[in-house]
C-alpha positions as CSV (number, residue, x, y, z in Angstrom):
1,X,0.0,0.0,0.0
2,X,2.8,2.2,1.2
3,X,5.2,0.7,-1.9
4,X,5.6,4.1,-3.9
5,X,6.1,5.9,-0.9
6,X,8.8,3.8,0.6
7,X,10.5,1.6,-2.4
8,X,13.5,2.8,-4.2
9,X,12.7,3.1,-7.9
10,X,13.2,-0.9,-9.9
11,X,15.8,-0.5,-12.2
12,X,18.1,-3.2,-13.3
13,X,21.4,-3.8,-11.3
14,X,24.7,-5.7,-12.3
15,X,25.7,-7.9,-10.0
16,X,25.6,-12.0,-8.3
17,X,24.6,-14.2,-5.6
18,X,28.8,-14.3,-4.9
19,X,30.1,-10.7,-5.7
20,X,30.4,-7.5,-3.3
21,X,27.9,-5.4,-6.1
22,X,25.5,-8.6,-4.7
23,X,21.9,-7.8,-6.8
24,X,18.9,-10.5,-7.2
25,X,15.4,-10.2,-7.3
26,X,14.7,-10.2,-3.8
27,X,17.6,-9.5,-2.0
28,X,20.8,-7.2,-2.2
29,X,23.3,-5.4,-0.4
30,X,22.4,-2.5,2.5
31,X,25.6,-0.7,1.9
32,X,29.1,-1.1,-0.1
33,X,31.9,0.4,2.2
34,X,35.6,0.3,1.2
35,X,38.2,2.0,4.3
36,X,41.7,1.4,4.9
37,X,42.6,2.6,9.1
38,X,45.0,5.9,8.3
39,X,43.3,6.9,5.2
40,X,39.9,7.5,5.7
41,X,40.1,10.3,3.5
42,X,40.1,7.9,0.5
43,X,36.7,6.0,1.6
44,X,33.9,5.5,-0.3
45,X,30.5,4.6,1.0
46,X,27.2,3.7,-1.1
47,X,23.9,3.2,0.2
48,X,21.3,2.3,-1.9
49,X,18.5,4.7,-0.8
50,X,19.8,8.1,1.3
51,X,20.7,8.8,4.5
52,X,17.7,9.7,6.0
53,X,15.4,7.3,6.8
54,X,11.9,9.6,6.6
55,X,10.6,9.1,2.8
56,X,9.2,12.4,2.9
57,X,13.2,13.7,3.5
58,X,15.4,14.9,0.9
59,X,17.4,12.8,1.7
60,X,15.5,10.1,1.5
61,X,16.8,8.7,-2.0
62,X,19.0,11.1,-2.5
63,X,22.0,8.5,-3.1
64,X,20.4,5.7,-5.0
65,X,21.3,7.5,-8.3
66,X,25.1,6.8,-7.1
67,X,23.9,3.4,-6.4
68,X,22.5,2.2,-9.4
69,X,25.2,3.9,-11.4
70,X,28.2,2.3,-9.3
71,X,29.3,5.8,-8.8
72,X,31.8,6.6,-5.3
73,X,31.0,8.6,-3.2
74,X,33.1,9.8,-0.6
75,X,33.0,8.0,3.1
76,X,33.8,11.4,5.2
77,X,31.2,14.2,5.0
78,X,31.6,17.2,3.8
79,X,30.4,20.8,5.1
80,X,27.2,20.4,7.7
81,X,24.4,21.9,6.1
82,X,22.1,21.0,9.3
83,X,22.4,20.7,12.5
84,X,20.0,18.8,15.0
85,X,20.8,19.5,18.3
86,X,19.3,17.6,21.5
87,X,18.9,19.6,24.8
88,X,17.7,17.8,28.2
89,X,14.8,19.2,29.8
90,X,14.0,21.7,27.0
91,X,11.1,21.9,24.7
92,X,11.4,22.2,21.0
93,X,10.3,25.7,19.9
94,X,9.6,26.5,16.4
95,X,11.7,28.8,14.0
96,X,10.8,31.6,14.0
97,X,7.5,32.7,11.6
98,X,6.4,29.3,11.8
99,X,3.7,27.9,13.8
């Protein structure tokens, strides 16, 4: 019922049972991650939806271009372009000019 809202768009994938790109019908890899320890610099991460896990985020499905493509994207983030912060024992207030 929920299926356009929450599934990644069907496209065909390369891939096997027996390979890291694993892709079959029903099943597939969560994530690809490749790190050496000293050089995380050079990591690459791919996930196949986004990194948010609300579907009505931008980021959402905001990766699973990269994914379907194969394409790297780097493992360390860039510039923070949000910033959720958690306070004990405060209530969330609204921006202001919103209700």
């Amino acid at each position: 019922m929920l299926s356009e809202l929450l599934n990644m768009p069907a496209e065909p994938l390369p891939g096997c049972p027996y390979c890291v790109r694993l892709s079959m019908p029903d099943s597939g890899a969560s994530e690809r991650l490749v790190v050496a320890p000293g050089r995380e610099s050079d990591g690459i991460l791919h996930m196949p939806g986004g990194q948010s896990g609300h579907p009505l985020s931008s980021h959402y499905r905001d990766q699973h271009r990269a994914w379907v493509e194969g394409a790297a994207l780097p493992l360390k983030a860039g510039r923070s372009v949000f910033r959720l912060e958690f306070v004990p024992g405060t209530v969330p207030q609204a921006p202001e000019g919103r209700p």
